[in-house]
N, CA, C and O of each residue as an XYZ file, in Angstrom:
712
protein
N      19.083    -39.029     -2.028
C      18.481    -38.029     -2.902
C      19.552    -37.543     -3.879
O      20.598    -37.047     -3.460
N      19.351    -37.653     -4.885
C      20.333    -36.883     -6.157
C      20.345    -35.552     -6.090
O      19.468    -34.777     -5.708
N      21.437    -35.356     -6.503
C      21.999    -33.833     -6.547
C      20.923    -32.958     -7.514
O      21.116    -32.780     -8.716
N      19.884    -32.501     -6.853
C      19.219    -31.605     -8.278
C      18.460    -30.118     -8.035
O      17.846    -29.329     -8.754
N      18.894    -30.192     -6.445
C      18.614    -28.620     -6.225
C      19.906    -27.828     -6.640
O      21.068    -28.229     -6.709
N      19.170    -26.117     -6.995
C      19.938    -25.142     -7.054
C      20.869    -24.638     -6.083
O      20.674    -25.075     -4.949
N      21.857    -23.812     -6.220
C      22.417    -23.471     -5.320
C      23.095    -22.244     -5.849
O      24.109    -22.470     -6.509
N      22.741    -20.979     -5.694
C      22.663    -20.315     -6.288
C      23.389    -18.651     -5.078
O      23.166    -18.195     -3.956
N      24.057    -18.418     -5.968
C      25.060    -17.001     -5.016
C      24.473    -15.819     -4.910
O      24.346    -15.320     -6.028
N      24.015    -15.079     -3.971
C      23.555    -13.575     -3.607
C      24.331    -12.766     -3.009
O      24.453    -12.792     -1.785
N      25.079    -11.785     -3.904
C      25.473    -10.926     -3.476
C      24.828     -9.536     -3.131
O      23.826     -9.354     -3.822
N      25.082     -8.562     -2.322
C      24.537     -7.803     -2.083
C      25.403     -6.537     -2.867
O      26.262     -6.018     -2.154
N      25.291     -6.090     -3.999
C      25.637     -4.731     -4.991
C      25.632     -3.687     -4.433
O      26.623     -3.274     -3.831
N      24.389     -2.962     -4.521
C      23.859     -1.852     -3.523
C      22.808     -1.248     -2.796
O      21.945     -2.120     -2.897
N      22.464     -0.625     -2.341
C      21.363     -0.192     -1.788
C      21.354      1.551     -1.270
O      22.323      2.279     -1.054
N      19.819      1.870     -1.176
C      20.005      3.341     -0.564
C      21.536      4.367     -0.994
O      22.297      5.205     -0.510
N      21.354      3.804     -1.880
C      22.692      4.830     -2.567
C      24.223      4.217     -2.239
O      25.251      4.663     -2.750
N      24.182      3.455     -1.584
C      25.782      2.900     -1.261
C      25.975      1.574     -2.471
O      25.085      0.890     -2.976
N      27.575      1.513     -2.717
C      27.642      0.530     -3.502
C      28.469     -0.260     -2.121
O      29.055      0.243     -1.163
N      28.204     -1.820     -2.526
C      29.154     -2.310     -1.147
C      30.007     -3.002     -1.280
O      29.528     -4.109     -1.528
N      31.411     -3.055     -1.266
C      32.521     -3.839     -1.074
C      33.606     -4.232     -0.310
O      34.478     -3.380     -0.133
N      33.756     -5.339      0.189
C      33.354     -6.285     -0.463
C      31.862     -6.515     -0.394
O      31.236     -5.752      0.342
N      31.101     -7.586     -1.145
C      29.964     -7.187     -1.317
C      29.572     -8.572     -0.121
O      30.368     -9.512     -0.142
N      28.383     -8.658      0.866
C      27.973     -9.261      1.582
C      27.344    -10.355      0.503
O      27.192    -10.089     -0.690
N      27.023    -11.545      1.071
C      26.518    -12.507      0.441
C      25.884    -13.840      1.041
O      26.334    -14.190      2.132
N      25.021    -14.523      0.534
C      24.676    -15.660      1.104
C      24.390    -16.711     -0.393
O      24.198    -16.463     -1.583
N      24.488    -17.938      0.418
C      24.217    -19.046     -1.050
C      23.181    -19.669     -0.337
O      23.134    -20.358      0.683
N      22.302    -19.211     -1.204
C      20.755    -20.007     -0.817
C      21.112    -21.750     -1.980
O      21.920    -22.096     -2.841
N      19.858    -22.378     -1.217
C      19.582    -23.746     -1.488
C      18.058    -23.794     -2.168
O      17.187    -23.661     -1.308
N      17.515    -23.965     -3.607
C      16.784    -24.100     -3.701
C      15.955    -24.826     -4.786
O      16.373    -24.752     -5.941
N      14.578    -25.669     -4.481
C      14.563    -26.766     -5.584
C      14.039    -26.034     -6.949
O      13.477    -24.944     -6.833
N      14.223    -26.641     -8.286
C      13.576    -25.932     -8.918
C      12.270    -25.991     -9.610
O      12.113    -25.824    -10.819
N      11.557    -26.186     -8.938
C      10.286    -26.495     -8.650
C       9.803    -25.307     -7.283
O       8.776    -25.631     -6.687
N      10.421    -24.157     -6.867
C      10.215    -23.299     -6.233
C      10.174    -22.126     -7.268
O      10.755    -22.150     -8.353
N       9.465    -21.167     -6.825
C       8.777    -19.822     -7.412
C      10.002    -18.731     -7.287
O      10.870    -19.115     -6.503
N      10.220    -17.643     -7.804
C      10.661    -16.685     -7.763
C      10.505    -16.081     -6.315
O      11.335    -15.778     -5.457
N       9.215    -16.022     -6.362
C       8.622    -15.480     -5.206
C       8.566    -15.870     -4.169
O       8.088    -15.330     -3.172
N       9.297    -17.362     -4.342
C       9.934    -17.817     -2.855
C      10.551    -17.399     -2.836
O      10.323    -16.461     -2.073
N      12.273    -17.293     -3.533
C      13.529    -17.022     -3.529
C      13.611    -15.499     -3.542
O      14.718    -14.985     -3.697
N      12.290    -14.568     -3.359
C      12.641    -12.966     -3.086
C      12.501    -13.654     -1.664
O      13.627    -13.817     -1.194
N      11.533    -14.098     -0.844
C      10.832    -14.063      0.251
C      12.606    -14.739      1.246
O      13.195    -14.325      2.245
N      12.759    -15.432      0.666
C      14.027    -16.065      0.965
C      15.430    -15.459      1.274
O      16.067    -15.442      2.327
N      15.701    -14.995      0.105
C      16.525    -13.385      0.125
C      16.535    -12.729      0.880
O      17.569    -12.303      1.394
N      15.145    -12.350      1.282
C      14.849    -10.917      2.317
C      15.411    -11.369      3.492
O      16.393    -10.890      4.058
N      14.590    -12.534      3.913
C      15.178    -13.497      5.170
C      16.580    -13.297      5.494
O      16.914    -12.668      6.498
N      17.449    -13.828      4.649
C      18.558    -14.250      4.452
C      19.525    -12.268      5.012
O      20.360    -12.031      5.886
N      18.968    -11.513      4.187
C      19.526    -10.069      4.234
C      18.809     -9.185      5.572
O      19.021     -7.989      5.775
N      17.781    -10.203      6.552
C      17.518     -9.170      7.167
C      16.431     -8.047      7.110
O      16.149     -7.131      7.883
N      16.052     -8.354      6.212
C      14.839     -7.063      6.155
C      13.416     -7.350      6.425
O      12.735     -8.079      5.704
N      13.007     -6.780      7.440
C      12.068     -7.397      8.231
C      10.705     -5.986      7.771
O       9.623     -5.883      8.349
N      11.054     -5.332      6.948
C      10.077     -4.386      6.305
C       9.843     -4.682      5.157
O      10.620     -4.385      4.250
N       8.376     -5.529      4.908
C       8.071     -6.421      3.708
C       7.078     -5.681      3.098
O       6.256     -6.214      2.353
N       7.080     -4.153      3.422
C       5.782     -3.615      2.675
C       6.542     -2.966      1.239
O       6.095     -1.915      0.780
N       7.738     -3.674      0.550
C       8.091     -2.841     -0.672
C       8.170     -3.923     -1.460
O       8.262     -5.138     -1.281
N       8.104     -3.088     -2.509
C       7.388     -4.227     -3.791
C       9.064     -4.777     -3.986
O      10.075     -4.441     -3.370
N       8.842     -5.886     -5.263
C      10.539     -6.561     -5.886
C      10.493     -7.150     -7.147
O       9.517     -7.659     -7.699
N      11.374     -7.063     -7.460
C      11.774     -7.608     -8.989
C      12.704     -8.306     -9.768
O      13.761     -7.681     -9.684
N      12.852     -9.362    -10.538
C      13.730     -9.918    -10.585
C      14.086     -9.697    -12.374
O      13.073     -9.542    -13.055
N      15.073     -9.682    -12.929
C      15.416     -9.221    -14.249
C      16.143    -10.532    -14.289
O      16.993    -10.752    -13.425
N      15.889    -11.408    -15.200
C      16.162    -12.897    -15.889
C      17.365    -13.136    -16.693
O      17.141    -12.734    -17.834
N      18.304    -13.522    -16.603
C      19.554    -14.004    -17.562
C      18.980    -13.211    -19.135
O      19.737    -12.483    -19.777
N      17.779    -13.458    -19.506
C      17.311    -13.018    -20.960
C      16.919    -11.372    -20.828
O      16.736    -10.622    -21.787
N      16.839    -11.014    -19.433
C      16.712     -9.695    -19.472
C      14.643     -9.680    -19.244
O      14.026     -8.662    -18.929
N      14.034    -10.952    -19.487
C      12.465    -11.077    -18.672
C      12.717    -10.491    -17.297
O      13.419    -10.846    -16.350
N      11.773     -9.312    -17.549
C      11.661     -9.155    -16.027
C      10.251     -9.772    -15.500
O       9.152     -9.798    -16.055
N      10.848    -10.467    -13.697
C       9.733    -10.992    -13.113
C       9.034    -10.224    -11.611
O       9.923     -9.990    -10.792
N       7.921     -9.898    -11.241
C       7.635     -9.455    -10.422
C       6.368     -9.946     -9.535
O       5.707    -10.872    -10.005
N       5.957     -9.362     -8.214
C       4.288     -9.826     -7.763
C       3.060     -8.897     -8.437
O       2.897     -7.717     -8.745
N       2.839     -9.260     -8.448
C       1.132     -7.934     -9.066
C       0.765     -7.811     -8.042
O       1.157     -8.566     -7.152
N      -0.127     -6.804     -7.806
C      -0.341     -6.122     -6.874
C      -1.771     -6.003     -7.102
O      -1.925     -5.728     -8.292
N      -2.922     -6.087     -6.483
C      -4.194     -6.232     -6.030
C      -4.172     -4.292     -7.034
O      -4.847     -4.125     -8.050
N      -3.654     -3.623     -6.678
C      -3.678     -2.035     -6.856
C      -3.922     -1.522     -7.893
O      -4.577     -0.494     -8.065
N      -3.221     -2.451     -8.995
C      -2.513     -1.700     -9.833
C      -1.398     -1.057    -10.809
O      -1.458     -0.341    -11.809
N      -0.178     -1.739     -9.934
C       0.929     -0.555    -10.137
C       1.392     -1.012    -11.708
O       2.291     -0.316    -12.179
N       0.879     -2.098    -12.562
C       0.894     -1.790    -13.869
C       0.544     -1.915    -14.505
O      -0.312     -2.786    -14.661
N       1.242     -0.543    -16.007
C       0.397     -0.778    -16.848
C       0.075     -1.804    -17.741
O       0.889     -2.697    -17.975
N      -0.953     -1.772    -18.228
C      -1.526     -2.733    -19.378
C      -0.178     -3.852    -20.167
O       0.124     -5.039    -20.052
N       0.171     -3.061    -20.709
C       0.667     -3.088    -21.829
C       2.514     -3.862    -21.094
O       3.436     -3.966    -21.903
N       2.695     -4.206    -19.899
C       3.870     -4.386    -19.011
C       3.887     -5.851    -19.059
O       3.129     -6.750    -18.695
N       4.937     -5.771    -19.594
C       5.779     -7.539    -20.124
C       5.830     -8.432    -18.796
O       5.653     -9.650    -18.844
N       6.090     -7.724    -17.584
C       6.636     -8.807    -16.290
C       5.620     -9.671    -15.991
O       4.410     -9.549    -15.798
N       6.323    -10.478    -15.998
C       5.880    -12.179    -15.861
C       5.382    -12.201    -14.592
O       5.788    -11.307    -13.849
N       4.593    -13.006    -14.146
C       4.299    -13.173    -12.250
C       5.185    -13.759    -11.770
O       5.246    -14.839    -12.359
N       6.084    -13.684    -10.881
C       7.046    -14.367    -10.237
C       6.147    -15.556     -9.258
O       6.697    -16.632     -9.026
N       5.112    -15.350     -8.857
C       4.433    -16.451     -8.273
C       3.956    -17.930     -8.900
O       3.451    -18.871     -8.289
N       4.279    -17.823    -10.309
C       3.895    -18.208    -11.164
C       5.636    -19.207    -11.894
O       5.593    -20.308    -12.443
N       6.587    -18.603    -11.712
C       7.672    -18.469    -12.382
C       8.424    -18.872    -11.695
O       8.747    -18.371    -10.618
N       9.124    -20.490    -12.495
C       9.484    -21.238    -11.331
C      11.443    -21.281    -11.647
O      12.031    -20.706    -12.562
N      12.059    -22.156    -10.544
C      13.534    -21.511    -10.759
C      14.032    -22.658    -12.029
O      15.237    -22.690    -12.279
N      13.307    -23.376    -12.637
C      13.681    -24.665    -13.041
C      14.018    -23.876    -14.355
O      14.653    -24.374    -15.284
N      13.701    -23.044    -14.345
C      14.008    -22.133    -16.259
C      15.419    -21.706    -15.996
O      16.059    -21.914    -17.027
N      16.269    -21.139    -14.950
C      17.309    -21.379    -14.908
C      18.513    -22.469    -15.108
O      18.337    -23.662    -14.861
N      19.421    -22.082    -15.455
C      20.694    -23.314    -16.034
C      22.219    -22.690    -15.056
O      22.609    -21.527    -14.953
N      22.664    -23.635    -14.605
C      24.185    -23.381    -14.658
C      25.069    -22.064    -15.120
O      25.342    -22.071    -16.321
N      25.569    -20.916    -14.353
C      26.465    -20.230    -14.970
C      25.334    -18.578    -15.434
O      25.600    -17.400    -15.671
N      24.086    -19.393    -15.362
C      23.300    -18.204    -15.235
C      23.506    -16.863    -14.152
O      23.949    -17.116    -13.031
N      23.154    -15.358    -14.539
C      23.041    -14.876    -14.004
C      22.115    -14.033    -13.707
O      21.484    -14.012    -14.763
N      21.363    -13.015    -12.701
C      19.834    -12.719    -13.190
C      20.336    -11.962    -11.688
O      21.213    -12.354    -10.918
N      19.205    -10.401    -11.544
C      19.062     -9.671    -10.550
C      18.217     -9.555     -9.432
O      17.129     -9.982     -9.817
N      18.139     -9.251     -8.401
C      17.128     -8.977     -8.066
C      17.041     -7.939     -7.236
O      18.082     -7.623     -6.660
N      15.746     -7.115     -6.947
C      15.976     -6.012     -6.623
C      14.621     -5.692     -5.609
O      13.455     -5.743     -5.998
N      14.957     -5.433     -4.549
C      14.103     -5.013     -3.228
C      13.781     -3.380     -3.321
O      14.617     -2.601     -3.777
N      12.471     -2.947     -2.836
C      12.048     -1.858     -2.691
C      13.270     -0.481     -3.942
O      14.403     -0.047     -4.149
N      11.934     -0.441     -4.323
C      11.928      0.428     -5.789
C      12.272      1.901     -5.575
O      12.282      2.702     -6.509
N      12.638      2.330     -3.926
C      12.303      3.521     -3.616
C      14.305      3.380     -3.457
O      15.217      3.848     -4.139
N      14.270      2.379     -2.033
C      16.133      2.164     -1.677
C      16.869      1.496     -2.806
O      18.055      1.736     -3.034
N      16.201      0.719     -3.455
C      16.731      0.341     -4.840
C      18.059     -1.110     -4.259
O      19.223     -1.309     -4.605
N      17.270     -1.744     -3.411
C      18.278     -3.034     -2.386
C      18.667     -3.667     -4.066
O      17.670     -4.064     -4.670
N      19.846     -3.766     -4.733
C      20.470     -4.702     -5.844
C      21.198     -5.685     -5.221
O      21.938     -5.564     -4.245
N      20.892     -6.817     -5.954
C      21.525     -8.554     -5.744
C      22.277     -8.622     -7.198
O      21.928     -7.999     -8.201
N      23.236     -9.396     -7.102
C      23.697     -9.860     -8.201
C      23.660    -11.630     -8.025
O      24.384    -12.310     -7.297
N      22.670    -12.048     -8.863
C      22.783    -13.953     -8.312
C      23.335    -14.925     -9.506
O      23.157    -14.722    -10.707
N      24.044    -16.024     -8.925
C      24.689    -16.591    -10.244
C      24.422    -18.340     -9.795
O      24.783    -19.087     -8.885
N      23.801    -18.408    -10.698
C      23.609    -19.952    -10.436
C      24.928    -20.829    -10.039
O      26.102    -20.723    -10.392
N      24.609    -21.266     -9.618
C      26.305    -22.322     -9.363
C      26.429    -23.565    -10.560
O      25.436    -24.051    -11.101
N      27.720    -23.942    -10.834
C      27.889    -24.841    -11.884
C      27.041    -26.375    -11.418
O      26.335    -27.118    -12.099
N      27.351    -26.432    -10.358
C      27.151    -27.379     -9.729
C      25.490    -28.099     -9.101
O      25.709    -27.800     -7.927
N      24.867    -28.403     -9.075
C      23.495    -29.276     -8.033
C      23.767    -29.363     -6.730
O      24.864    -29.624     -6.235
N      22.708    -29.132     -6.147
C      23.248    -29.967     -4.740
C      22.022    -30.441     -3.760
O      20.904    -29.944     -3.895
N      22.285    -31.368     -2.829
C      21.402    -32.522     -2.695
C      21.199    -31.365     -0.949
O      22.110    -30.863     -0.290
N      20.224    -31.320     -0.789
C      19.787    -30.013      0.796
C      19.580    -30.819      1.401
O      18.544    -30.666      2.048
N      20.300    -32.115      1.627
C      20.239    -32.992      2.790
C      22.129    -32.871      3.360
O      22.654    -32.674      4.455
N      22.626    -33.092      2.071
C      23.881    -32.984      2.287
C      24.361    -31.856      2.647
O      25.392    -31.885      3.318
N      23.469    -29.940      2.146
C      23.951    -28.811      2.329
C      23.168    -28.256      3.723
O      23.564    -27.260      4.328
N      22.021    -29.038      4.130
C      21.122    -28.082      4.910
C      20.845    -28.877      6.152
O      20.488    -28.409      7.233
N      21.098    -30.404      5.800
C      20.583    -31.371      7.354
C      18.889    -31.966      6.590
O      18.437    -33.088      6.823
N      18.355    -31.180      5.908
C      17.076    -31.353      5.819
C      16.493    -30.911      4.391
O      17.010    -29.901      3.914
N      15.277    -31.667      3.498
C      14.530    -30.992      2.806
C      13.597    -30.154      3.077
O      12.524    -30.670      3.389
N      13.679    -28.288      3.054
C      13.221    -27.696      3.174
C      11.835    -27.497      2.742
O      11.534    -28.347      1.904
N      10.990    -26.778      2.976
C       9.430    -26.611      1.688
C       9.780    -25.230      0.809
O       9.192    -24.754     -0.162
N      11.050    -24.742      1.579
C      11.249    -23.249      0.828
C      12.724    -23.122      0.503
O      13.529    -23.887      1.036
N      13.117    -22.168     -0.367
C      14.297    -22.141     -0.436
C      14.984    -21.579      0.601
O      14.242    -20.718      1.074
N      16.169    -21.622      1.290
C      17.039    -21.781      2.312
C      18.549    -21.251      2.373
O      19.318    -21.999      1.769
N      19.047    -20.327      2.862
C      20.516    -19.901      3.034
C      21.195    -21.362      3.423
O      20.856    -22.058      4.380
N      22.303    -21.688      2.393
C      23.339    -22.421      3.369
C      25.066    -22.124      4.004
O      25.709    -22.911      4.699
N      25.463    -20.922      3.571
C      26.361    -20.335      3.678
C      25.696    -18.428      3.627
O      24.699    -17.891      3.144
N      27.089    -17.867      4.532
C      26.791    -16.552      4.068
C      28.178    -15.891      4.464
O      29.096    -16.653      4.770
N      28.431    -14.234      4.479
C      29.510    -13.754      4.709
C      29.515    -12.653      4.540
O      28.992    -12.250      3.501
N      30.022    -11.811      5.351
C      30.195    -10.348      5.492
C      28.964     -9.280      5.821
O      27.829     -9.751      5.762
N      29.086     -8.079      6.113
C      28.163     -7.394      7.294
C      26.877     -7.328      6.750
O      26.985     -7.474      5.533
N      25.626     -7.166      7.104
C      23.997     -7.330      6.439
C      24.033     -5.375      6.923
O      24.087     -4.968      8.083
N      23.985     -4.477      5.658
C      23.210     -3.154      6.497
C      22.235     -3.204      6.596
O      21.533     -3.814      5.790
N      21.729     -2.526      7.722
C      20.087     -1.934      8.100
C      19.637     -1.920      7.232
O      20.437     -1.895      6.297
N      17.887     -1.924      6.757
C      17.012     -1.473      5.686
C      17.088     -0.340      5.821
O      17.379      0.235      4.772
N      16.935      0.390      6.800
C      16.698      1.680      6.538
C      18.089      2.720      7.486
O      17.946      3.810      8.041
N      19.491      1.771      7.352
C      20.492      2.650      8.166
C      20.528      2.880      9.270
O      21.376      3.671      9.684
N      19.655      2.292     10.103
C      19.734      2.613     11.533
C      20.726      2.016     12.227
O      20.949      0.838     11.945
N      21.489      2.621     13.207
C      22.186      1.961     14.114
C      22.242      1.880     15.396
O      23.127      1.605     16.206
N      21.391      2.102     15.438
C      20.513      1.515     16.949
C      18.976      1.406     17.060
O      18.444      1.499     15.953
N      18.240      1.260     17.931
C      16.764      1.291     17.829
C      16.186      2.201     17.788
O      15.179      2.014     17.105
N      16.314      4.103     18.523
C      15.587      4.518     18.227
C      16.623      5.613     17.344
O      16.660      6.748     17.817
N      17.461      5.363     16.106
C      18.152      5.993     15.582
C      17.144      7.295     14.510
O      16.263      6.995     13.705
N      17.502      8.338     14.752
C      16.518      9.093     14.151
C      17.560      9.724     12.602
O      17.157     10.394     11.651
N      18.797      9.244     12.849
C      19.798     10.038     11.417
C      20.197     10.912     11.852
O      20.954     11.579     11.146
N      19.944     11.307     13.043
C      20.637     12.874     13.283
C      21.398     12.808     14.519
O      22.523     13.255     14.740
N      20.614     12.186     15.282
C      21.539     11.775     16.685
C      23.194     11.420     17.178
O      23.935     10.695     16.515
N      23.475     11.898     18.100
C      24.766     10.896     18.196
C      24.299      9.259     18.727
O      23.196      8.731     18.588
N      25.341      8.777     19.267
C      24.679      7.155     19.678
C      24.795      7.413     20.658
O      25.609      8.188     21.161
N      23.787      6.650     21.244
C      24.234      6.547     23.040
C      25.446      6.087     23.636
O      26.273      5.526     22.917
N      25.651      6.241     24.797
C      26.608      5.830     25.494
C      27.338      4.534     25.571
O      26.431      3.703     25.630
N      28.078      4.123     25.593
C      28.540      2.701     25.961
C      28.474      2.214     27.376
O      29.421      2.649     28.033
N      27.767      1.553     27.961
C      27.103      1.238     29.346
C      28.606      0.205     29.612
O      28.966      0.233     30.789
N      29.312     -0.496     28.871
C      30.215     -1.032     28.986
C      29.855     -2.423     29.402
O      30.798     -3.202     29.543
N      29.073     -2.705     29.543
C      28.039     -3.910     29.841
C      27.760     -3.913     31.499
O      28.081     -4.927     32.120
N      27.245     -2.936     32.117
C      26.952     -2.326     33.332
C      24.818     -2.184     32.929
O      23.868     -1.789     33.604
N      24.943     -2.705     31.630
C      23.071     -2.945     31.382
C      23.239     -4.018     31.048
O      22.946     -3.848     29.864
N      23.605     -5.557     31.149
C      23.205     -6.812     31.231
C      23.169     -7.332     32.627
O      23.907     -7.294     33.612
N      21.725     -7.956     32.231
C      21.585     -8.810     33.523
C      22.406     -9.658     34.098
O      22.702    -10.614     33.381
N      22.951     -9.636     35.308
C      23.936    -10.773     36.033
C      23.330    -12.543     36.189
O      23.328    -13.223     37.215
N      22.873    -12.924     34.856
C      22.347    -14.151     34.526
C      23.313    -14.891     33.117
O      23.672    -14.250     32.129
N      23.546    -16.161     33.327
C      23.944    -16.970     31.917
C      25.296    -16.147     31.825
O      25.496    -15.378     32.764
N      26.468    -16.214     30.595
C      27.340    -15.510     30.574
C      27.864    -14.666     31.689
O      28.922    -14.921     32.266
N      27.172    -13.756     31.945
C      27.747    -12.251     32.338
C      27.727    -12.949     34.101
O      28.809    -12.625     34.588
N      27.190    -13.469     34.778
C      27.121    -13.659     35.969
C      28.428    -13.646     36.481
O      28.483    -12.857     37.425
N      29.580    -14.229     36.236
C      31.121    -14.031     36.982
C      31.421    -12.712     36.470
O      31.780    -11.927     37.347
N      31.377    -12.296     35.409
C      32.638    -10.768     34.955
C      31.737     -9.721     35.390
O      31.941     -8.712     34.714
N      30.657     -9.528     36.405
C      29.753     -8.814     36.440
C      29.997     -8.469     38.108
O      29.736     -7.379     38.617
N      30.276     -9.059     38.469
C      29.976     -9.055     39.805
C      31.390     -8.231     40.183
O      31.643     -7.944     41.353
């Protein structure tokens, strides 16, 4: 297979008010003949965010912004954004750069830069995917919503450190347990 998928850099800028540095990142794999609206769906994956009820947007090297429509409503008439379902990655080039941006409320910012380069997702991934695909990544993913533990309410201290005196004496832990 010839080198002719994207491969394209996501950094993570900021979110919920934090700027982050160094900035976390992953390099997705993707053909361009895939949608925008894969490569949000992809993203999210990739960052962890498993709360898919916020809208997203992507702002284009030309400054086109692309987004989903919404059954609802949320714009007006007269609103330039393109359908990202519609809007495929093949309009991108080399050296490009373009945003994207998760829930409108935490304001999740990507900074993505096309890579100079092609690359063949047999050679980067093991396999041709049907979707676009992380093949590298690096540094810490925060919470969507800051939590640091499960039932973190923001105000709490954390629980205790059990010291691993709460894992089961199965697989691993069975000798240092006993």
């Amino acid at each position: 297979m010839a080198r002719t998928w994207l491969s394209i850099q996501v950094e993570l800028v900021e979110g919920r008010g934090e700027t982050f540095w160094p900035r976390p990142g992953r390099v997705m794999v993707a053909a361009r003949s895939h949608t925008f609206a894969a490569l949000a769906v992809a993203i999210d994956d990739a960052f962890a965010r498993w709360d898919r009820s916020h809208l997203h947007q992507f702002w284009g090297p030309d400054g086109q912004r692309a987004t989903t429509r919404t059954p609802w409503g949320d714009f007006d008439e007269d609103d330039e954004a393109v359908d990202d379902k519609l809007l495929k990655l093949g309009s991108l080039k080399p050296g490009d750069q373009f945003v994207y941006e998760f829930d409108f409320g935490d304001s999740w910012l990507h900074l993505c830069t096309v890579h100079d380069q092609r690359v063949n997702p047999i050679d980067v991934l093991g396999i041709v995917p049907p979707k676009p695909l992380p093949s590298w990544g690096w540094g810490q993913i925060p919470d969507q919503y800051g939590r640091r533990w499960s039932d973190d309410d923001g105000q709490g201290r954390p629980p205790s450190d059990p010291h691993g005196r709460d894992l089961p004496a199965i697989g691993p832990w069975q000798r240092r347990l006993r």
